[in-house]
N, C-alpha and C positions, 0 to 999 in steps of 0.2 A: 721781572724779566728784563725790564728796561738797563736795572744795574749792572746785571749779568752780561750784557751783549757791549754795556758803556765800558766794562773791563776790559776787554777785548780790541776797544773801537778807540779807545784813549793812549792804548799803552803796546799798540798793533806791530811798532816797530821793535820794541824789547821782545814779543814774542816770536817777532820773523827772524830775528839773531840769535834767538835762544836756540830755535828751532832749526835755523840753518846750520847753525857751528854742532849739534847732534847730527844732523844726518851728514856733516863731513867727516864726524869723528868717527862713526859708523861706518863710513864708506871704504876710510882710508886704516882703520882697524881689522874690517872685515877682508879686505885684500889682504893686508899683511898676515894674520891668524890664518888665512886660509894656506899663503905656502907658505910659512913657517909649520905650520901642521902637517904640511902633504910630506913637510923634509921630516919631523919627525914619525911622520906614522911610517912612511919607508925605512927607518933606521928601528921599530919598535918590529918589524918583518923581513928585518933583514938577515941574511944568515950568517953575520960577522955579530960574533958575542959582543965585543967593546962598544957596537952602534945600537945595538938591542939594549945594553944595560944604560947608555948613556939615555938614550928615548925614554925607558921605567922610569930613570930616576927624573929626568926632568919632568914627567907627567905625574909622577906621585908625589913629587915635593911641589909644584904650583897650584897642582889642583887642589891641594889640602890647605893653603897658603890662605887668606881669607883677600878678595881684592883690593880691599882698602889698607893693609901691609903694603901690596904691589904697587900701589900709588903713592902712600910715602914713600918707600923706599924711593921712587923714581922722582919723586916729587924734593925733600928734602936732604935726602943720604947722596943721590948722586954728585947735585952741584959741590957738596963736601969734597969732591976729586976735583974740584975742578974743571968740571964737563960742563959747559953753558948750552943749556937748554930751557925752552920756553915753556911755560903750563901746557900748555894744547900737547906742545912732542911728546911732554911725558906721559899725559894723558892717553895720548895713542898707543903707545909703547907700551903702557900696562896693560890695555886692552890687549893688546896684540898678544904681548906674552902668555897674558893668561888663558885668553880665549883660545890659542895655538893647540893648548895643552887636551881640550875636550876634542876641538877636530882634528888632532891625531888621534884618540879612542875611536870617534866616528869612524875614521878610516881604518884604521886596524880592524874593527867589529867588521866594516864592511868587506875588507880582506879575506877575513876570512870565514865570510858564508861561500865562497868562488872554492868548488871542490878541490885538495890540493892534489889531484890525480892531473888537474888541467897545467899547473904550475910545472908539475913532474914530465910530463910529457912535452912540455919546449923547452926545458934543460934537456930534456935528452936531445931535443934534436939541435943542440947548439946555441941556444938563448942566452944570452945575458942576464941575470938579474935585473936590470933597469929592464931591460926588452920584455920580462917575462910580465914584469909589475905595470908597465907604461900599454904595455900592447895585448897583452893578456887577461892579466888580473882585475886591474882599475875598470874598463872598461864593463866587465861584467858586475862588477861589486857596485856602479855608481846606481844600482833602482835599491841597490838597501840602504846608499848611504846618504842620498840625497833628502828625503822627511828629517830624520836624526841630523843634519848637518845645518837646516834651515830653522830647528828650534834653538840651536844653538846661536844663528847669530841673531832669532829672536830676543833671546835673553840676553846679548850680547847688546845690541839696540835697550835695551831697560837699563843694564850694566852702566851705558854711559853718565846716568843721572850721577856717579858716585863722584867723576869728575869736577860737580859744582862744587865739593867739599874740596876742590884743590883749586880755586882761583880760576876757571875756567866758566866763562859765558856760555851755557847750553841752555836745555831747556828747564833741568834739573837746579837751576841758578836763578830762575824766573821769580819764584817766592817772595827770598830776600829781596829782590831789588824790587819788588811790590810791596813787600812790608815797609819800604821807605816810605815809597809814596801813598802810603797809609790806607790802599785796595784792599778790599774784602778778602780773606786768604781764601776763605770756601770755596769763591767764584773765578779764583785765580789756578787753584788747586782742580776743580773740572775741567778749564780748559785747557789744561796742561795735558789731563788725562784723554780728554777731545784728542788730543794734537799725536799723542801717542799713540790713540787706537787707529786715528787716520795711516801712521806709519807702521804700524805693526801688523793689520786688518789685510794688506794685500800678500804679506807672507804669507801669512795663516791661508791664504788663500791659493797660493801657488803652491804651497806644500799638502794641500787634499790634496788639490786636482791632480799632482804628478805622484798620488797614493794612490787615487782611483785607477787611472791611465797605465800603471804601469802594474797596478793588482788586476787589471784587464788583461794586458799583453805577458801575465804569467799564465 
């Protein structure tokens, strides 16, 4: 046990960097995916053909996409244009794009459990499309869409490890730079998983309780 805890205790700052640059990549992916998804889930529901087909196609060709494509391509194909960007952006950027793609599903699915008799009835009386979706629809659709939207950026939060295969300091990058310094991987490799369930353990956690809460107040 002694070794186990001197892993930790020795090499404390590599894992508070590891661990902090994941929960920014996270932070600042999971905002982006989230409106980049709310804009495609509105164009996958909307009633102009060219913003419905454009929405299919972006969510059936990312999603299928495997995400370590997504981060070469962003990782090495981009700078090939000429675009100077740093491992972290692109990092984010693949997150974002791909994760985008599932939380417009989430939202689309939650769309439409909201009866379209409810939709129908404030076009009639003058709605807007935005008006109908912003003021009407979302607001009833968020107790289906909220569980399904908080496993996604569970997995999204795991997602980020794929990052340490692009030069990027997370926590999924801890290994290698213990296998330098010639650390037990075993012992390395637990408390990496430690360090994940500490951040993952409280979603899992908000996403019951607003399953119970709100399978109460149906």
């Amino acid at each position: 046990m002694g070794e186990f805890f001197r892993v930790l205790t020795d090499n404390g700052q590599l894992f508070v960097d590891g661990f902090t640059n994941t929960v920014k990549l996270f932070l600042i992916a999971a905002v982006g995916s989230l409106v980049l998804g709310m804009l495609l889930g509105a164009m996958r529901v909307s009633p102009v053909p060219a913003l419905r087909a454009f929405g299919a196609t972006y969510v059936n060709l990312v999603r299928n996409t495997p995400l370590t494509l997504v981060f070469a391509f962003l990782v090495f194909a981009v700078p090939k244009l000429d675009v100077n960007i740093d491992y972290f952006a692109s990092a984010t950027i693949a997150l974002t794009v791909y994760t985008s793609a599932f939380v417009c599903e989430v939202i689309r699915s939650g769309v439409n459990t909201v009866a379209a008799g409810q939709a129908e009835a404030a076009r009639a009386l003058g709605m807007t499309f935005s008006q109908v979706l912003t003021l009407i629809v979302l607001p009833q659709a968020l107790r289906a869409m909220v569980p399904p939207m908080v496993s996604v950026f569970i997995a999204m939060l795991k997602n980020t490890t794929i990052a340490a295969g692009f030069s990027v300091l997370e926590a999924g990058a801890i290994p290698a730079y213990m296998a330098e310094r010639g650390e037990p991987q075993f012992a390395v490799l637990l408390w990496i998983t430690i360090g994940f369930l500490i951040l993952i353990l409280p979603l899992v956690a908000l996403q019951r309780f607003l399953e119970r809460k709100w399978r109460v107040a149906r």
